[in-house]
Backbone as a ProteinNet text record, in pm:
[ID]
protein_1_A
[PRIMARY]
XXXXXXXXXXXXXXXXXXXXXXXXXXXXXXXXXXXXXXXXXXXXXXXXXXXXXXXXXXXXXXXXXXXXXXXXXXXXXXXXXXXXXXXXXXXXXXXXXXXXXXXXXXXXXXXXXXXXXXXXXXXX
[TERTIARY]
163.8	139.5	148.3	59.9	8.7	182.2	213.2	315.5	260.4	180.2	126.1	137.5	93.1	110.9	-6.5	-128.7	-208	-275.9	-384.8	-380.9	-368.2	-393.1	-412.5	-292.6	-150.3	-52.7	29.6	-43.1	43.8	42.9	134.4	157.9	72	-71.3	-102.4	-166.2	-171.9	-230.2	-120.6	-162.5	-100.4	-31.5	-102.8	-112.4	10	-3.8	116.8	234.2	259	366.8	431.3	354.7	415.6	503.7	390.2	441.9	560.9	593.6	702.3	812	787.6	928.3	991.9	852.8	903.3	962.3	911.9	961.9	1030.4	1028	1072.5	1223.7	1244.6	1386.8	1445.3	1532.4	1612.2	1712.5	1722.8	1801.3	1864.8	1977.8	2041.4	2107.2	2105.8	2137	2177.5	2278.3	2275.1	2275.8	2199.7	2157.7	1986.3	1960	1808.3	1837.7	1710.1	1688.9	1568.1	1530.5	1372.7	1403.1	1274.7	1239.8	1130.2	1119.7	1065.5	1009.3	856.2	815.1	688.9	673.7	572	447.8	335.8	251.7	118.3	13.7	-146	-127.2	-234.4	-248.9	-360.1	-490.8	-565.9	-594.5	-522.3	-494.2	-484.2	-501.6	-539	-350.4	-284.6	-119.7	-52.2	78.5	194.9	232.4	217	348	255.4	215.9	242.6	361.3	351	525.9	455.1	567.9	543.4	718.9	699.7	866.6	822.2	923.2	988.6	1100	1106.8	1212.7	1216.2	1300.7	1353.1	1309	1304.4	1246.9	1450.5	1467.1	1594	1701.5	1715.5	1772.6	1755.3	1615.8	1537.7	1467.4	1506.3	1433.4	1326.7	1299.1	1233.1	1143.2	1035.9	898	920	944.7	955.1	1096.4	1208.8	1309.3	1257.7	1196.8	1157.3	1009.9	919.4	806.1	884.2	1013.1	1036	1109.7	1183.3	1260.2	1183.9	1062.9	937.8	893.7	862.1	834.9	905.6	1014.1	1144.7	1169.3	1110.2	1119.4	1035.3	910.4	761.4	803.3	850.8	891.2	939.9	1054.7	1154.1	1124	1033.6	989.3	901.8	799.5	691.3	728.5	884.7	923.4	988.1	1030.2	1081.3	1011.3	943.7	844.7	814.9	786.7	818.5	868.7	1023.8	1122	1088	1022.8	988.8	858.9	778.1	614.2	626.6	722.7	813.9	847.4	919	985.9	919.2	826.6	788.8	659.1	623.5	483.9	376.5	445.9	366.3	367.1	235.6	231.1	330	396	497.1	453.2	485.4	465.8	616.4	671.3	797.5	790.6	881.3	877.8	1018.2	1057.9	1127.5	1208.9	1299.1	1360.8	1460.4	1450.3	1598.2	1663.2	1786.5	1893.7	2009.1	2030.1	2145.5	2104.1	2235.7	2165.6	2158.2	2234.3	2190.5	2133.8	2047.7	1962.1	2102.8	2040.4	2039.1	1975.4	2025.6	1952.5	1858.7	1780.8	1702.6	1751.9	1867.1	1904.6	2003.7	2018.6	2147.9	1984.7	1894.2	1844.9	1778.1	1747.7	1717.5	1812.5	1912.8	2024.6	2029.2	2057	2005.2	1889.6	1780.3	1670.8	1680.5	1732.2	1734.9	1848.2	1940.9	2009.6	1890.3	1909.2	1824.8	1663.3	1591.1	1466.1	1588.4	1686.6	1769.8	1795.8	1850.9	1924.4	1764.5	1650.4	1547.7	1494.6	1551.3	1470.8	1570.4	1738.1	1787.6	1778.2	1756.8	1701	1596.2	1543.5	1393.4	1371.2	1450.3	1465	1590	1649.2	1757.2	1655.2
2364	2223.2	2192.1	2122.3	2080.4	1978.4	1960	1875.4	1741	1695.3	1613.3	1434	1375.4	1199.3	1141	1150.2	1110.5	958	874.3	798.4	725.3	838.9	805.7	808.4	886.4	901.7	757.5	653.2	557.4	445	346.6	215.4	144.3	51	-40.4	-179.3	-130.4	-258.9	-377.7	-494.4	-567.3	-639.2	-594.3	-630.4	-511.7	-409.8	-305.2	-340.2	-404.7	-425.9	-553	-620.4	-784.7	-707.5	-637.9	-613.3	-511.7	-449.9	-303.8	-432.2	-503.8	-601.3	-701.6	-705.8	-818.1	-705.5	-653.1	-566.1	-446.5	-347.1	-237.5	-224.8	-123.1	-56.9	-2.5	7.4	7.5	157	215	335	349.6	322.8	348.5	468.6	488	561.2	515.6	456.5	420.2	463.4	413.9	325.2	305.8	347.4	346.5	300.1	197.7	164.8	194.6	283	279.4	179.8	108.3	80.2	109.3	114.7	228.5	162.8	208.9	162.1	271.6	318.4	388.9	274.6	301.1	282.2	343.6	323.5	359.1	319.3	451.5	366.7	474.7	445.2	509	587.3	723.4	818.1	960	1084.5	1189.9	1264.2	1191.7	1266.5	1153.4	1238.1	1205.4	1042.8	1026.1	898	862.2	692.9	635	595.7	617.5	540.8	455.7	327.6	256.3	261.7	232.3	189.3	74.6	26.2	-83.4	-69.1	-151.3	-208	-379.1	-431.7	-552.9	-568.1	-719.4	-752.8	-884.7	-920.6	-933.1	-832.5	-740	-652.2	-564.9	-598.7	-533	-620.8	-684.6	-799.5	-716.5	-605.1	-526.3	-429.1	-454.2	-422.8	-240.6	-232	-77.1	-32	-76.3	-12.8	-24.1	-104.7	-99.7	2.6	22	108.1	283.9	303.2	413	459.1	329.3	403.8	408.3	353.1	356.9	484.3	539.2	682	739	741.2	858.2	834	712	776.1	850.8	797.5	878.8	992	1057.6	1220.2	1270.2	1169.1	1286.8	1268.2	1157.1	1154.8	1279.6	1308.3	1372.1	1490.7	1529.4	1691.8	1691.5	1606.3	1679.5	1631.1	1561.1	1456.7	1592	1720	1868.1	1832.1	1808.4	1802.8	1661.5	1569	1436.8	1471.7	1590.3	1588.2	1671	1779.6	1906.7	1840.7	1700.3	1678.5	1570.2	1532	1404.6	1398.5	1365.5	1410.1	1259.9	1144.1	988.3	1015.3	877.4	863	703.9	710.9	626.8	563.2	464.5	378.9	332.6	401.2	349.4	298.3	229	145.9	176.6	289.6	297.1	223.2	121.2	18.2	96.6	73	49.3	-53.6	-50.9	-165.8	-165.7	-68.5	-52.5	-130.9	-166.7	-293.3	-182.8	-60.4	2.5	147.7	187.7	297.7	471.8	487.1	646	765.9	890.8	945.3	1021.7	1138.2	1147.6	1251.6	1327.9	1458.4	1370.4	1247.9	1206.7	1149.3	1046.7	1048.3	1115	1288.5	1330.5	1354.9	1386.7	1406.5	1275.5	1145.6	1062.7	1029.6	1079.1	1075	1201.1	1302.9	1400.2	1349.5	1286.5	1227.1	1168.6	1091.5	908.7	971.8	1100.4	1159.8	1229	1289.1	1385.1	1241.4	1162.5	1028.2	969.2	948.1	895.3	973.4	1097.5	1225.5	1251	1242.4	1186.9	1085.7	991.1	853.7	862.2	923.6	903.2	999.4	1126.9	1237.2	1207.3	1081.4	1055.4	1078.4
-81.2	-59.5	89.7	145.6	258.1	320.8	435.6	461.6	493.3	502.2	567.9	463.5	537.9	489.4	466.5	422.5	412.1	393.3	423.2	394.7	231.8	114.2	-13.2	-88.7	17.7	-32.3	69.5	110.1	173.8	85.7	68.5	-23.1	33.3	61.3	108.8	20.2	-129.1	-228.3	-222.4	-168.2	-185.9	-322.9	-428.2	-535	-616.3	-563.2	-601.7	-540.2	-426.1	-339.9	-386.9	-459	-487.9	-659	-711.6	-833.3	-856.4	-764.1	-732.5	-673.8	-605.6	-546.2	-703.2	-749.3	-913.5	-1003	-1011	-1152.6	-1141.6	-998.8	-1016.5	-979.5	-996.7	-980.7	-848.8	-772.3	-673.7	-715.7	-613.1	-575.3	-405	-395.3	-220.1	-201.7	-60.3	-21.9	124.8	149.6	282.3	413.8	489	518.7	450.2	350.9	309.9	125.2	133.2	-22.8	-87.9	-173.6	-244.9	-406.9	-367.4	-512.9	-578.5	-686.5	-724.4	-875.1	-921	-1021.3	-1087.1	-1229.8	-1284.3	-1272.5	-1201.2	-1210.3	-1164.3	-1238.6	-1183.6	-1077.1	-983.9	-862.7	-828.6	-724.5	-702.5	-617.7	-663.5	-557	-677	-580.1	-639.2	-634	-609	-549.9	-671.2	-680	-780.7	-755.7	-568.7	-599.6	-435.6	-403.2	-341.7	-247.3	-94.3	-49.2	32.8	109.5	227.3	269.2	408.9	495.5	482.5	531.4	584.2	674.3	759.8	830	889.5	832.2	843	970.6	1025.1	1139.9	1204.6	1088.5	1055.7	1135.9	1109.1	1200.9	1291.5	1323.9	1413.1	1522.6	1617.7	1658.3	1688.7	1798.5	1848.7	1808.7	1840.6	1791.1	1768.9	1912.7	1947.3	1891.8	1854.7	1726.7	1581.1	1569	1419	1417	1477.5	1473.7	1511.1	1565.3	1575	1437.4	1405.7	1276.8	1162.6	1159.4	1061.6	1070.8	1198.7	1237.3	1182.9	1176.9	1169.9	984.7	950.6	786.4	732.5	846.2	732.4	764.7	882.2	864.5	823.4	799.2	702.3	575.3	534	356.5	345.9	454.9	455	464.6	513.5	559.3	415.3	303.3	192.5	42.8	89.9	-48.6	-141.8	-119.5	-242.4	-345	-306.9	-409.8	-569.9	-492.8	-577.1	-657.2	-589.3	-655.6	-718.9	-715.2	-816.2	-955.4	-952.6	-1055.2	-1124.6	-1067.1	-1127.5	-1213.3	-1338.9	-1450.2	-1379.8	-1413.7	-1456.7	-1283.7	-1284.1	-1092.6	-1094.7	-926.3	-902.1	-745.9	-746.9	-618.4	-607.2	-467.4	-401.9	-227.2	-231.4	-104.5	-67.4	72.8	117.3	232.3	175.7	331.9	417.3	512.6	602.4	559.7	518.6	530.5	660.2	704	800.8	961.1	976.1	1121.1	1253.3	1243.1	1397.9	1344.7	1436.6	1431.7	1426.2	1345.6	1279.3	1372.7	1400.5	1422.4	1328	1393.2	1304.8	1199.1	1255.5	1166.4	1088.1	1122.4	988.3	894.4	953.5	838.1	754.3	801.5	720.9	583.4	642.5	531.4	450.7	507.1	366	247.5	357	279.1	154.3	196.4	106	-21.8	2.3	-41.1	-161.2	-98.6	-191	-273.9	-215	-272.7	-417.3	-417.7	-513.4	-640.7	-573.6	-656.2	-743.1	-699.8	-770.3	-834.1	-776.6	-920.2	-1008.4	-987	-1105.6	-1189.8	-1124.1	-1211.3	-1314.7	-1278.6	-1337.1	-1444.5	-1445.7	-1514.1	-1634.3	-1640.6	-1712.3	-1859.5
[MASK]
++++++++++++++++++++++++++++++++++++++++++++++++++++++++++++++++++++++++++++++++++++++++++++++++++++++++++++++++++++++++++++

């Protein structure tokens, strides 16, 4: 499997994003929250993602576009483990919640964290 982030594997339907904030399910890992919902979505891959980062705790354009960076990589350096375990396709939206910046080797370790916790979830 390719490592890469593609555009077909990114969250951008607005119509998926209103409906994943109403109805879906939540998993943390702090400083990071996914929520998370089974649905169609039109793409040839297991699972849709998008970041986020609060603008709220981020006044700054250039802190919030780096820690946006620094999730798609580390989703994108272990997203394996989620497309390994998962059958139905899923659209999740990964936030930052934490008010000061992370580096990047701690967030990988949470992300690996919080990718382990939603593939327990989901596998219950």
């Amino acid at each position: 499997m390719k490592q890469t982030l593609g555009k077909q594997e990114r969250l951008k339907s607005k119509t998926l994003i209103g409906k994943l904030y109403k109805e879906g399910n939540s998993v943390k890992k702090f400083p990071l929250r996914m929520v998370y919902i089974q649905a169609e979505h039109g793409s040839n891959y297991p699972a849709q993602v998008g970041v986020s980062v609060p603008k709220r705790n981020f006044k700054k354009a250039v802190s919030r576009n780096r820690l946006k960076r620094l999730l798609r990589e580390t989703y994108r350096k272990q997203k394996q483990t989620v497309y390994e375990s998962i059958e139905q396709p899923y659209v999740y939206m990964i936030s930052y919640i934490g008010r000061e910046e992370y580096s990047y080797s701690e967030l990988e370790i949470k992300m690996k964290q919080l990718l382990d916790a939603f593939v327990e979830k989901i596998n219950q």
